[in-house]
N, C-alpha and C positions, 0 to 999 in steps of 0.2 A: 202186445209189445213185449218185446224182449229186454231182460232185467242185466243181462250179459255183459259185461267188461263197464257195469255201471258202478261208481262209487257213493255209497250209500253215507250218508250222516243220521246217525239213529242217535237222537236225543230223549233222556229219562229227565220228567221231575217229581217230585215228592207224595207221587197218591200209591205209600207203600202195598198199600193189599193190593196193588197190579202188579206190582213189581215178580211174583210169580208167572203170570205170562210171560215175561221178557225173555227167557230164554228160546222157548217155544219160538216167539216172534224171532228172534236173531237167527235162531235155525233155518227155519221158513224161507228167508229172505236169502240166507246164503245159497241153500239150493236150489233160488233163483239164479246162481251161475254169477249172481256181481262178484266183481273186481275186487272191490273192497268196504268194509264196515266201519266207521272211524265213528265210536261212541263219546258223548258228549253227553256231561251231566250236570247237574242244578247241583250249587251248595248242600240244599238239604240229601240230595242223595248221597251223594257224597260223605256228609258229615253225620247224619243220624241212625243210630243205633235205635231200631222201632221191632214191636213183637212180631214183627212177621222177617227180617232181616236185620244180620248183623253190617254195619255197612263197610269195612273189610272184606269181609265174604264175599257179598253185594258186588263191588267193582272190581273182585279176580273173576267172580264170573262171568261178567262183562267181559273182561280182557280179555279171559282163556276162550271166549265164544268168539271171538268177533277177532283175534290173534293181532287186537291194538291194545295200546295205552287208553285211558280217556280224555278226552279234552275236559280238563275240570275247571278251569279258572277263564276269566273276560279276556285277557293276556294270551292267550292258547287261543281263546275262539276266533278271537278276531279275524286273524290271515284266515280263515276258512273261503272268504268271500274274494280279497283281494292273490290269493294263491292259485282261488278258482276248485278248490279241494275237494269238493262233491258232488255231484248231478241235484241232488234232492236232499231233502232232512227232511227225516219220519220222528214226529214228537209223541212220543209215546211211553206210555201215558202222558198227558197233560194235564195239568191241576188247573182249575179255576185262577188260582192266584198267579200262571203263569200266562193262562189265557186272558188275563186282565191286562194285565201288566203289557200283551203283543197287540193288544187292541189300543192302548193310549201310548205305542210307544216308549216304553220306560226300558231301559239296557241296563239292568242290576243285576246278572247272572249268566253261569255261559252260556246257555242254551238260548235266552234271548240275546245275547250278543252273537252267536253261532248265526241266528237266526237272521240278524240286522245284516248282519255279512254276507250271508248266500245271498239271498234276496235282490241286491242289489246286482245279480248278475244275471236279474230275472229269470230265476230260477225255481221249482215248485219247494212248497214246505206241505205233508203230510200231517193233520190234527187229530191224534187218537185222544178224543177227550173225557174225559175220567174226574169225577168232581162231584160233591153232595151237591151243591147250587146250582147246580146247571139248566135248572127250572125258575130259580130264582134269579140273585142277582148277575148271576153269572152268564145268564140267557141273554140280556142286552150285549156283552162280546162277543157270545159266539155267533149274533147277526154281524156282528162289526167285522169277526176277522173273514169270517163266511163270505162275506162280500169284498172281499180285500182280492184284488192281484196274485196269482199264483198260490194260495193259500186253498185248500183242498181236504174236505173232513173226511175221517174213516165216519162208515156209518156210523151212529150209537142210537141207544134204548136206555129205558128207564134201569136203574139198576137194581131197584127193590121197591118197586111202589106202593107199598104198607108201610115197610118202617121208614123206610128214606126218600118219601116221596118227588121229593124234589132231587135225587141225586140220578145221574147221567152218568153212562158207561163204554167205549167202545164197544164194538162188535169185532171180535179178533178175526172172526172167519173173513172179514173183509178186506184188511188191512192188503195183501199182497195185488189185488183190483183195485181199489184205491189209488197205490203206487203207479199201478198201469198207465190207470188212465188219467192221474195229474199227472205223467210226463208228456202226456196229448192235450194236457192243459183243459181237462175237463171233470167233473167232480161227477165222484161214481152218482147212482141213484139207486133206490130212495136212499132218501140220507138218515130217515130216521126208521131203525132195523126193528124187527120183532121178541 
């Protein structure tokens, strides 16, 4: 499938040490030829200064990639769904505490408000998920959202399993197949990468 005159909703939350792939990823997808990129970000991205990014920095490089503003506040996200404003939303990275948070339903930030909004135009959401628990507690949501309507994971793998044995990681190499094929409304395979 083709990614062509598609408008893309790429949403960040807070698992900074990905936060270096994200440019990579925004490239990637533009040279998919979409339309357009309308980034959307969580409070913590937003607002935390952490050793890997300053978060000033952080959201010009967003901006000057993607040649949007970001959607940073619940107030911005919302018309995403009722304006109709994107084909897809690619979450990525995704923290644990956001993939909780999409599995019980809770609307505390833009990105799951972006999120409540698309959706209901039955439309895909893409889960690049990213999280120390993803073995642990965090594993009982990603069956929850795994099985949800429209909701479509990039593959991931373990992300260090000596020292962080429990934490989970996308697989980047995926991401652009991923997108393919949740807009055929089908979740790539295998979903768990090497």
């Amino acid at each position: 499938m083709e990614l062509k005159d598609k408008k893309i909703g790429f949403a960040i939350t807070g698992s900074f040490c990905n936060f270096k792939e994200t440019k990579g990823v925004l490239e990637e997808i533009k040279k998919e030829g979409v339309k357009e990129i309308i980034p959307i970000v969580s409070y913590s991205t937003k607002d935390f200064d952490t050793r890997f990014y300053k978060a000033k920095e952080y959201i010009k490089m967003v901006e000057d990639t993607t040649n949007n503003k970001v959607i940073d506040t619940i107030v911005k996200a919302e018309p995403i769904g009722p304006k109709n404003m994107v084909d897809l939303i690619v979450v990525c990275p995704c923290t644990g505490n956001t993939l909780a948070k999409l599995a019980n339903g809770v609307t505390d930030t833009p990105v799951l408000m972006a999120i409540k909004s698309h959706i209901r135009n039955n439309k895909p959401v893409v889960i690049g998920v990213s999280t120390n628990d993803g073995l642990g507690v965090t594993l009982k949501n990603i069956g929850i959202v795994l099985n949800t309507k429209n909701m479509f994971f990039v593959p991931f793998r373990q992300d260090d399993c000596n020292s962080k044995p429990k934490s989970l990681v996308l697989d980047y190499n995926y991401i652009i197949n991923t997108i393919k094929l949740a807009f055929q409304g089908k979740q790539i395979q295998p979903i768990l990468s090497k």
